[in-house]
C-alpha positions in Angstrom: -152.0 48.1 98.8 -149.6 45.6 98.8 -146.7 48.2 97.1 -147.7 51.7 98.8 -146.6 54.5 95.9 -143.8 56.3 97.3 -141.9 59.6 96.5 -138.6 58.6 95.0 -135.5 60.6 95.7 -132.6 61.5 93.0 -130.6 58.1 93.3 -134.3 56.4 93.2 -135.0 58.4 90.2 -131.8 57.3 88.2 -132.4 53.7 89.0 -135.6 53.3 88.2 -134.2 54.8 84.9 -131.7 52.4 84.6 -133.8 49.6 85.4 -136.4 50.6 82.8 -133.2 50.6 79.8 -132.1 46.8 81.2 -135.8 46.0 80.9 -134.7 46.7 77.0 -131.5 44.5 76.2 -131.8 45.0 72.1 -131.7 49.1 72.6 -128.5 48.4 74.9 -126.6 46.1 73.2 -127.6 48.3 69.4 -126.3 51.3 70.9 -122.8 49.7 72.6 -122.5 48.3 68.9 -122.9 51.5 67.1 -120.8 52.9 69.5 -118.0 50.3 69.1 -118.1 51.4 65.2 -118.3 54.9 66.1 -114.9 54.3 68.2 -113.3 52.2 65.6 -113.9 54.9 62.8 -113.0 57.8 64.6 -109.5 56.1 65.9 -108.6 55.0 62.3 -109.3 58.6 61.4 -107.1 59.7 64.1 -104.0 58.0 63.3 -100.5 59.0 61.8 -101.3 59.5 58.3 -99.2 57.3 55.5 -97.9 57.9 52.2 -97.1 55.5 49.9 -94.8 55.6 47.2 -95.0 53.1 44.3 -92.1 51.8 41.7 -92.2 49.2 39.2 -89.1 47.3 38.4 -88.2 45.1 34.8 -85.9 42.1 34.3 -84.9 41.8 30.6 -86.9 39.0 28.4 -83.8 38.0 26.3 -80.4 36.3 27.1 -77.3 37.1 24.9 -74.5 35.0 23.5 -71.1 35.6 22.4 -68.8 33.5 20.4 -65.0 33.8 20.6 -62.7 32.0 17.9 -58.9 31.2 18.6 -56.7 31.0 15.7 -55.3 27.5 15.6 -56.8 26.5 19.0 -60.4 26.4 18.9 -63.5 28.2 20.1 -65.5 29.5 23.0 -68.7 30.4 23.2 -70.4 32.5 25.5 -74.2 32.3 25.9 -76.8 33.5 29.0 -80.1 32.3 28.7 -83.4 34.6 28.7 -84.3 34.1 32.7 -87.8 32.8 32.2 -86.1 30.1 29.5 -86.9 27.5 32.7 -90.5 26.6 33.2 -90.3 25.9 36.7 -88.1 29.1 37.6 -88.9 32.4 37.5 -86.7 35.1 39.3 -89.6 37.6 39.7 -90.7 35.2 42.6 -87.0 34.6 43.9 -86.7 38.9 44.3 -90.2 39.1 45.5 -88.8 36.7 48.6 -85.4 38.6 48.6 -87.4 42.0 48.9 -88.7 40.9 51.9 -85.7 38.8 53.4 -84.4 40.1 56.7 -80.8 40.8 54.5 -82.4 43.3 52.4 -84.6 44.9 54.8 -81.6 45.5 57.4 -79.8 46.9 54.9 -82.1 49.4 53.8 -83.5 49.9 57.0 -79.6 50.7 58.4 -79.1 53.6 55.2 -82.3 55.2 57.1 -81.0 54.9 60.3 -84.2 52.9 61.1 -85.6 49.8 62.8 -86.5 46.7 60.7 -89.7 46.8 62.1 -89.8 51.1 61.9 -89.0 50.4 58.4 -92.0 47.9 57.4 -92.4 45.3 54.3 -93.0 46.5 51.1 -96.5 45.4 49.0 -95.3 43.4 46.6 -97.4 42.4 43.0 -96.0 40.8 40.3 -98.2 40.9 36.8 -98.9 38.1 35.3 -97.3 37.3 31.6 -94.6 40.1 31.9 -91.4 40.5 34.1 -92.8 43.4 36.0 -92.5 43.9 39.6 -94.6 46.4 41.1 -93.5 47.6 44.9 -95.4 50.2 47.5 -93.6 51.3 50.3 -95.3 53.2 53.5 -94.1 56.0 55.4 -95.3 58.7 57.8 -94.3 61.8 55.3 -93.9 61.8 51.4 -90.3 62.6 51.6 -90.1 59.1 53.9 -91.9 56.9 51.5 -90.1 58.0 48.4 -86.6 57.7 50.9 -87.7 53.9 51.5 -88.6 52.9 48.4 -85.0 54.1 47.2 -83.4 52.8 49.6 -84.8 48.8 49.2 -84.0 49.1 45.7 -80.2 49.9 46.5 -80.2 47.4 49.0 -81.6 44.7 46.4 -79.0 45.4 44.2 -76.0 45.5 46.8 -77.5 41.7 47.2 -77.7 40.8 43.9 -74.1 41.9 43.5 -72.6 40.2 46.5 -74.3 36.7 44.8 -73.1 37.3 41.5 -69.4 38.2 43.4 -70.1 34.8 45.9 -71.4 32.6 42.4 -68.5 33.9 40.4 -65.6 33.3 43.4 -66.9 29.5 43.7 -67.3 29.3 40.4 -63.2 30.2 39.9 -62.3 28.1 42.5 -63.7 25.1 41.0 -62.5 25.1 38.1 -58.8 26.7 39.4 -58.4 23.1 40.0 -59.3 21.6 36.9 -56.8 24.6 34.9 -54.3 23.1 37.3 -54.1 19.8 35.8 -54.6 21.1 32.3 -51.3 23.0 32.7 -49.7 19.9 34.5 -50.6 18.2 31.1 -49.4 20.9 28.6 -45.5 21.4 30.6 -45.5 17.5 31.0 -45.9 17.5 26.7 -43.7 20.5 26.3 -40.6 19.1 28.4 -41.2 15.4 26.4 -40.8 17.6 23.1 -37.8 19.3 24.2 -36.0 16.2 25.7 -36.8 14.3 22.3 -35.2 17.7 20.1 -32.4 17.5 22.4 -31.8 13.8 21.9 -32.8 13.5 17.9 -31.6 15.1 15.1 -34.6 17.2 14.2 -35.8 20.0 16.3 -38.9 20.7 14.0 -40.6 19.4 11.0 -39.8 22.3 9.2 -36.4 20.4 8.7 -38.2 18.0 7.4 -39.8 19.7 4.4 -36.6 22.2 4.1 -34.7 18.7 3.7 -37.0 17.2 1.0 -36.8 20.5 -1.1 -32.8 20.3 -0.7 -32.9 16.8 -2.0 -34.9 17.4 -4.6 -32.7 20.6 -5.6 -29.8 18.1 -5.4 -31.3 15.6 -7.6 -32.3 18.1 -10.3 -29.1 19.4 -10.4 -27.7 16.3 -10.8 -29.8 15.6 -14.1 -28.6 18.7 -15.6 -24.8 18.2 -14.5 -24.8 14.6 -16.1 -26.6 16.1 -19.3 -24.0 18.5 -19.6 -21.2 16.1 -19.1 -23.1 13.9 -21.7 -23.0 16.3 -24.1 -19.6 17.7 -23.6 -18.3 13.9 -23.7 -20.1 14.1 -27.3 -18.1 17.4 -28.5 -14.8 15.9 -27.3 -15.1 12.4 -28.7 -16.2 13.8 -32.4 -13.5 16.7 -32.2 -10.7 14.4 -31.3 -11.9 12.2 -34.0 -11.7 14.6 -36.6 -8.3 16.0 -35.7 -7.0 12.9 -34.4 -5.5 13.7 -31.7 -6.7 13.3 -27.7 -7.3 15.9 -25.5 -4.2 14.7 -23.5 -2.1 15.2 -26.8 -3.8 18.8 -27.7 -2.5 19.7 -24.2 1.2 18.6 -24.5 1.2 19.9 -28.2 0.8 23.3 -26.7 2.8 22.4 -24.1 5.5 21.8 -26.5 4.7 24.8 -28.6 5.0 27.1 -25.8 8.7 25.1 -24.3 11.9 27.7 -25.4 13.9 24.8 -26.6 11.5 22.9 -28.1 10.1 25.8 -29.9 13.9 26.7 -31.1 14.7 23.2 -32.3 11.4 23.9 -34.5 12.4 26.4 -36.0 16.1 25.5 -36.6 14.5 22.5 -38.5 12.3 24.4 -40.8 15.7 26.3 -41.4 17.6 22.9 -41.9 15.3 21.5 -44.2 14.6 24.9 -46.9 18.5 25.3 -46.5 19.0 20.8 -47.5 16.6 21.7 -50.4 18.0 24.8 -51.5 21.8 22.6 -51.3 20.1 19.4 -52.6 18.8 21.1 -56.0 22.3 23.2 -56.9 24.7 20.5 -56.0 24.7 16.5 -55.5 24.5 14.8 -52.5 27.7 14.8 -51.7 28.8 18.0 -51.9 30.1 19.0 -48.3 27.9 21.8 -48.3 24.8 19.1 -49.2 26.7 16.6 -46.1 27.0 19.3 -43.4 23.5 20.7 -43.8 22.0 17.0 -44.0 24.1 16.8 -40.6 22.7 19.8 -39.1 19.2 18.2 -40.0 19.9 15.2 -38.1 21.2 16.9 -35.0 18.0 18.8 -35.1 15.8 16.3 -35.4 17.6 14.4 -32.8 17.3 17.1 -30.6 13.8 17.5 -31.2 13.6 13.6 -30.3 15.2 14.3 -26.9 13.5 17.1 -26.0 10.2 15.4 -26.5 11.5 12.5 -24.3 12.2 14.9 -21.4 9.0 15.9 -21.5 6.1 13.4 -22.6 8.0 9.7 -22.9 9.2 8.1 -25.5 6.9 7.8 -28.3 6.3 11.8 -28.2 8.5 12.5 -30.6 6.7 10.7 -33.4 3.7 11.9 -32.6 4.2 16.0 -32.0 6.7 15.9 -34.6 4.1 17.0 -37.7 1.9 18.8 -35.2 3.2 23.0 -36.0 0.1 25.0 -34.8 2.0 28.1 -35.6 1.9 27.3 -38.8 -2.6 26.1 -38.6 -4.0 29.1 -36.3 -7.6 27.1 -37.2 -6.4 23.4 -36.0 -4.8 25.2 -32.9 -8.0 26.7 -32.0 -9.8 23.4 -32.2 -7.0 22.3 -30.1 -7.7 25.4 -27.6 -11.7 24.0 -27.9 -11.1 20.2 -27.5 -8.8 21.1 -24.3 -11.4 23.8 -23.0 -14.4 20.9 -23.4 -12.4 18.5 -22.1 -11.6 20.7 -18.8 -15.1 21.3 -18.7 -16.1 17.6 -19.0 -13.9 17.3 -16.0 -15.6 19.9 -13.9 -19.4 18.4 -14.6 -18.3 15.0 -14.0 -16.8 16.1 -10.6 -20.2 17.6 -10.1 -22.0 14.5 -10.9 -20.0 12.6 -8.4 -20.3 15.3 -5.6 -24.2 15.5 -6.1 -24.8 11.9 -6.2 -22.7 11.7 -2.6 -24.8 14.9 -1.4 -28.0 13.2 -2.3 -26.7 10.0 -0.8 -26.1 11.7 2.3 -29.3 13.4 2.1 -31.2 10.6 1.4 -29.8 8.5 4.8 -30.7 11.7 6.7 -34.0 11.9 5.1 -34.9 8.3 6.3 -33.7 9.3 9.7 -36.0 12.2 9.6 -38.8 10.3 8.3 -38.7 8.0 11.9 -38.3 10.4 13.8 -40.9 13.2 12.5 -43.7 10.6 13.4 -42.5 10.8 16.8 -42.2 14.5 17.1 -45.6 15.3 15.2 -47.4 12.7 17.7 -45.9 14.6 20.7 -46.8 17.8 19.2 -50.0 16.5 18.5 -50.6 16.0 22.5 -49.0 19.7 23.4 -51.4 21.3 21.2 -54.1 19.4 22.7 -53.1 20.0 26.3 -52.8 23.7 24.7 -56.0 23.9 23.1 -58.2 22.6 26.2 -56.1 25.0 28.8 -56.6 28.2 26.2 -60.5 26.9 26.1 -60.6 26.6 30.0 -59.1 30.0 30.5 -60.8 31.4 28.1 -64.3 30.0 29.7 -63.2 31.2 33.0 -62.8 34.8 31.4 -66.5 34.3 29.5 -67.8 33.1 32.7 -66.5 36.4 34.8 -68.1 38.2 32.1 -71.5 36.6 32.2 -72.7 37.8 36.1 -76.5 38.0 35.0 -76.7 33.8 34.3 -77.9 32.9 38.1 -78.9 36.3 39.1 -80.9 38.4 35.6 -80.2 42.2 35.7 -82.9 43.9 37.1 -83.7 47.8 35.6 -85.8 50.6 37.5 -88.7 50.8 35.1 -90.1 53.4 36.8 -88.8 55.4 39.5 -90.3 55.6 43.5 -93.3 57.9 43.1 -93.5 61.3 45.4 -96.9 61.0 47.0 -98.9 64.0 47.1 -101.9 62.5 48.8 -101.9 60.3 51.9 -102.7 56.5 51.4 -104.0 56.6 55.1 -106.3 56.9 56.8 -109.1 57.5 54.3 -112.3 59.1 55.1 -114.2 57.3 52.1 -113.1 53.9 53.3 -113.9 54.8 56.8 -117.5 56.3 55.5 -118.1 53.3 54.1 -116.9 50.9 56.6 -119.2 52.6 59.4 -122.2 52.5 57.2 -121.7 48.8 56.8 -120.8 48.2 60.7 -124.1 49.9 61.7 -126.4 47.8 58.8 -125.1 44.5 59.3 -125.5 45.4 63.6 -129.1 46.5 62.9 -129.8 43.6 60.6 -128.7 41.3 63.3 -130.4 42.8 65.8 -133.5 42.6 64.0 -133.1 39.0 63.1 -132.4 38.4 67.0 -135.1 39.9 67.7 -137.9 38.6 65.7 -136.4 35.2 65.6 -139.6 33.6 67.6 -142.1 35.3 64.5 -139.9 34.0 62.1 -139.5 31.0 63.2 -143.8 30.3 63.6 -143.9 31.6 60.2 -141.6 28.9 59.3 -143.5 26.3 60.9 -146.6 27.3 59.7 -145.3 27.3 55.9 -143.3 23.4 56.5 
């Protein structure tokens, strides 16, 4: 025999045993395969189990406005735009990248003492056609999970508020500058409108209107003082007609009535003359009785005469001679009337002339005003301008602080991180399944390996 049959020992033994499994490669390499599997399922079943806590977070669907209205200045209006207004912005996608910026993840990772990388990413979906944003954080215990889930959301919004702060502190800078030059503008306009009130005549336009109604006051006055005058002049002129006398001479007949001497020469000749007549019808004319008295008459007459002179010229004497009021208490109150309306006429024609010279004067003042209101109306004009766009700007700057959601929408906890009562991981199902599947698709490969030559005849044969 060319190979004599020998008696193997032990080590012979498990060679030959070995030999005989090589001489069967498919058994070998199924069974390192289903092995692999094995080890793969029993070390994911072995790990550090993980809980996952889940939260959904909302941005609002609709902006605000506000409109604020400034009495004699103008308007501002406030108005933030819903955040998905733009069709090529939406700021679900801008948190989703901020959820999982390094920023926000240091931050939340440093309130829970942690690593970044202890601390993990977040699983991040947004649904589509709402503004929800639906996160699931990991973590080796259920208190952990719900911990890190709080803890990004805080951190999220310390970010969102230091943008906002950053946004609005540029914003304020920017237009710091502008507000400069707007009250440049307004102090320029105020100091020209106080350099032209010190240099003019009128301060304010009010003077302007006070002066019209002053002048018209004056001119209506005016017409009523020169129909009053008119009309006195009428009285006086028809009373002195029908008593004949002037004014002037109403005045020195009571003048003359009220003189001692004048007033005793009177008398004495209304004496003289009953005493001539009483003489001149008892005796002739000349008896010495008749004589002396006609004497007497003459000396009072005379006296009379003088006594006039003294007082109103030469020609008063025939004039006041007839005129007794003692005698006519009537004609000497006409007399008292014509000199009262007279004295009256005096006093409205004054008037007349003081108001025509007041509305002469106010008139020359009124044409000074009227160049010089067109000047201060088109400087006032500019201040209120200059006014009106600094109010607006400040007022914008103020609307503007108020509206921090414009860049950066306000984002709500729908609904708060979850407390895990199960573990996410490791789960026996999946890992059920997942060896099932490992050991049919190594069998079926195998088995296609295997019979490839068969299946290949049989593929010749059908071509």
């Amino acid at each position: 025999m060319r190979y004599p049959i020998i008696k193997l020992s032990k080590f012979g033994l498990f060679r030959s045993k070995v030999y005989r499994i090589l001489k069967r490669p498919y058994l070998v390499v199924s069974l390192v395969s289903y092995a692999c599997v094995v080890l793969l399922v029993s070390l994911y079943l072995s790990k550090t189990p993980q809980y996952t806590s889940h939260m959904q977070l909302v941005l609002p669907g609709t902006g605000n406005s506000s409109s604020v209205s400034l009495n004699g200045i103008g308007e501002v209006v406030s108005q933030t735009n819903t955040p998905f207004s733009g069709g090529g912005f939406n700021p679900r996608v801008n948190y989703k990248e901020m959820l999982s910026s390094r920023t926000v993840l240091e931050r939340a990772a440093k309130e829970l003492n942690m690593t970044v990388n202890g601390f993990g990413k977040a699983k991040i979906k947004l649904t589509e056609q709402t503004s929800i944003i639906t996160l699931a954080v990991n973590g080796t215990s259920k208190e952990l999970a719900q911990e890190k889930a709080f803890s990004l959301y805080h951190s999220l919004q310390k970010e969102l508020d230091g943008l906002r702060a950053d946004e609005v502190s540029r914003r304020d800078q920017s237009i710091k500058n502008i507000l400069m030059q707007y009250q440049d503008r307004m102090t320029l306009t105020r100091g020209a409108i106080l350099n032209f009130q010190q240099r003019s005549m009128l301060v304010s336009t009010d003077q302007m209107e006070q002066l019209i109604k002053t002048l018209s006051g004056v001119k209506e006055r005016k017409v009523y003082a020169r129909a009053e005058a008119n009309k006195l002049k009428e009285y006086i002129n028809q009373l002195s007609e029908e008593l004949g006398v002037t004014p002037q001479m109403a005045g020195q007949a009571f003048t003359l009535q009220s003189d001692v001497e004048f007033k005793a020469y009177s008398q004495e000749l209304g004496k003289s003359v009953t005493k001539l007549t009483q003489y001149s019808s008892r005796w002739g004319v000349n008896h010495p009785k008749v004589v002396a008295q006609q004497k007497r008459l003459d000396l009072t007459r005379t006296s009379i005469d003088n006594r006039s002179r003294e007082l109103f010229g030469v020609n008063a004497s025939a004039i006041f001679t007839n005129l007794n009021l003692e005698t006519t208490p009537k004609r000497s109150q006409l007399f008292a009337d014509l000199i009262d309306s007279f004295a009256k006429y005096k006093g409205q024609a004054s008037m007349v002339l003081d108001l025509e010279r007041s509305a002469g004067h106010l008139a020359d003042q009124l044409k000074i005003y009227s160049r010089e209101v067109i000047e201060l109306e088109r400087l006032q004009r500019e201040f209120n301008m200059a006014e009106a766009i600094f109010t607006s700007a400040a007022a914008r700057i103020d609307a503007s602080r108020a509206d921090i959601f414009a860049s950066y929408p306000v984002i709500q906890l729908l609904a708060s991180p979850s407390y895990p009562v199960l573990h996410s991981s490791p789960n026996k199902l999946i890992a059920v399944i997942a060896g099932i599947a490992g050991f049919l698709f190594i069998t079926f490969g195998l088995l296609l390996i295997w019979q490839r030559n068969h299946i290949m005849e049989l593929l010749l044969k059908k071509s």
